[in-house]
N, C-alpha and C positions, 0 to 999 in steps of 0.2 A: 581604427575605431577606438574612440574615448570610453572607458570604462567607468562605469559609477563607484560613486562612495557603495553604496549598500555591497555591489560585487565583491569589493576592496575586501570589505571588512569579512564576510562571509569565507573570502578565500583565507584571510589569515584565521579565522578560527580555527578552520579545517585543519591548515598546517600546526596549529597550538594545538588542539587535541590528538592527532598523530605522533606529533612530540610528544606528549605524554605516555601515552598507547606504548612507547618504545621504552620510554624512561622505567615509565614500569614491569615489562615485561622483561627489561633488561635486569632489576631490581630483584625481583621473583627468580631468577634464574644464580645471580651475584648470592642471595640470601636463600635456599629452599628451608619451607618448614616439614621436614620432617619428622614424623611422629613414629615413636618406636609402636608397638604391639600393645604394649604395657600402655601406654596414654591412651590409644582408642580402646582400650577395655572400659564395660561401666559392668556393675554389678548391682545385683537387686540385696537390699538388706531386709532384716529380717521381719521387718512392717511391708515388706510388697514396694519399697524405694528405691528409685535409679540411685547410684551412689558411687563414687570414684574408687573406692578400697574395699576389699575382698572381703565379705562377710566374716565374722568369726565359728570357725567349726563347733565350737563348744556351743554356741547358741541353734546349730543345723538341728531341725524336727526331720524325720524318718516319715514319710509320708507314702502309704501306700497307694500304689494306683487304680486298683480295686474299690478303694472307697470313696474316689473322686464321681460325682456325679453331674454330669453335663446333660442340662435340659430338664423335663419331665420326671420327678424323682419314681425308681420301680412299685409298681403297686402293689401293695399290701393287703392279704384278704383282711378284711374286717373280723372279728370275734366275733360269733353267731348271737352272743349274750346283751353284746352292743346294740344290735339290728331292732330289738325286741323292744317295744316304745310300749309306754301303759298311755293311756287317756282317759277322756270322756265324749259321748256322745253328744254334739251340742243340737245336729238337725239331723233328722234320717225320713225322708219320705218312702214309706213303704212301695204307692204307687209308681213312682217313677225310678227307685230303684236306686237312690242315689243320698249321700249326706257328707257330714261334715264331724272330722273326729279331734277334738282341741288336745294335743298335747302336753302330757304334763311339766318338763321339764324346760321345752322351748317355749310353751303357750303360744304354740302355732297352730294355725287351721288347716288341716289334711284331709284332702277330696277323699270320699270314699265312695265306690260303687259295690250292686248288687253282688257283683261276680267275686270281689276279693271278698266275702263274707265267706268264716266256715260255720258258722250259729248265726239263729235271726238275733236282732237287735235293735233297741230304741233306744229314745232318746237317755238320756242322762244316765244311759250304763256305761259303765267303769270296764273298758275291754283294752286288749295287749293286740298290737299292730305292728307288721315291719313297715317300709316306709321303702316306695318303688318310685323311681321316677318315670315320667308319660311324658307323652311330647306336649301337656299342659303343665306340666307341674310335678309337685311331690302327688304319689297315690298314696291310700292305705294296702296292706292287703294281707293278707292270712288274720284276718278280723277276729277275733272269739272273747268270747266274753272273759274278763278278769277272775279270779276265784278269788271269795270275800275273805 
């Protein structure tokens, strides 16, 4: 049975890349690159850089591991002095129990309800609030009036 060109050529490929395959492997074997210890070493310098050559000691920072924090930094109480918000009353519906206290420093709007009130209170009084969060929002609450 006659063989075609296409087989022909296919089969010499095969045999030219096999040749190769061999030359090379023979090659890799004749030359190995070996790499001492020392050439696969990389070292970080002292910007946080991969780098070939060993940092300088004189430049090494003492870092304690205690003061590394990963994640959510520890919480810290708040100063009770801080918590303490002065305002003004902008709406207070007596009926319904409920208003609105503008913040001095943020000039923000802070819900305020009947219950966080320690003194009654209207409108455009000048009163000292801490500041609670609700599942709506900032609240007001331990409400009492300002001393003038």
């Amino acid at each position: 049975m006659a063989e075609t060109w296409n087989k022909k050529e296919r089969e010499k490929k095969k045999q030219q890349n096999k040749k190769e395959k061999a030359e090379k492997k023979q090659e890799r074997k004749d030359n190995p690159k070996t790499k001492t210890l020392d050439d696969m070493m990389a070292y970080i310098d002292e910007n946080g850089n991969l780098s070939s050559t060993p940092p300088d000691p004189k430049k090494m920072k003492k870092i304690n591991s205690e003061d590394i924090e990963i994640g959510v930094p520890k919480h810290q109480e708040a100063d009770p002095a801080d918590l303490i918000r002065r305002g003004t009353v902008t709406f207070f519906n007596t009926s319904k129990g409920y208003g609105f206290i503008k913040d001095q420093e943020t000039q923000q709007s802070v819900f305020v309800h009947v219950n966080g009130l320690k003194e009654a209170i209207e409108e455009n009084s000048k009163v000292n609030f801490e500041i609670e969060m609700g599942p709506k929002g900032a609240n007001a609450v331990n409400v009492t009036l300002a001393s003038k």
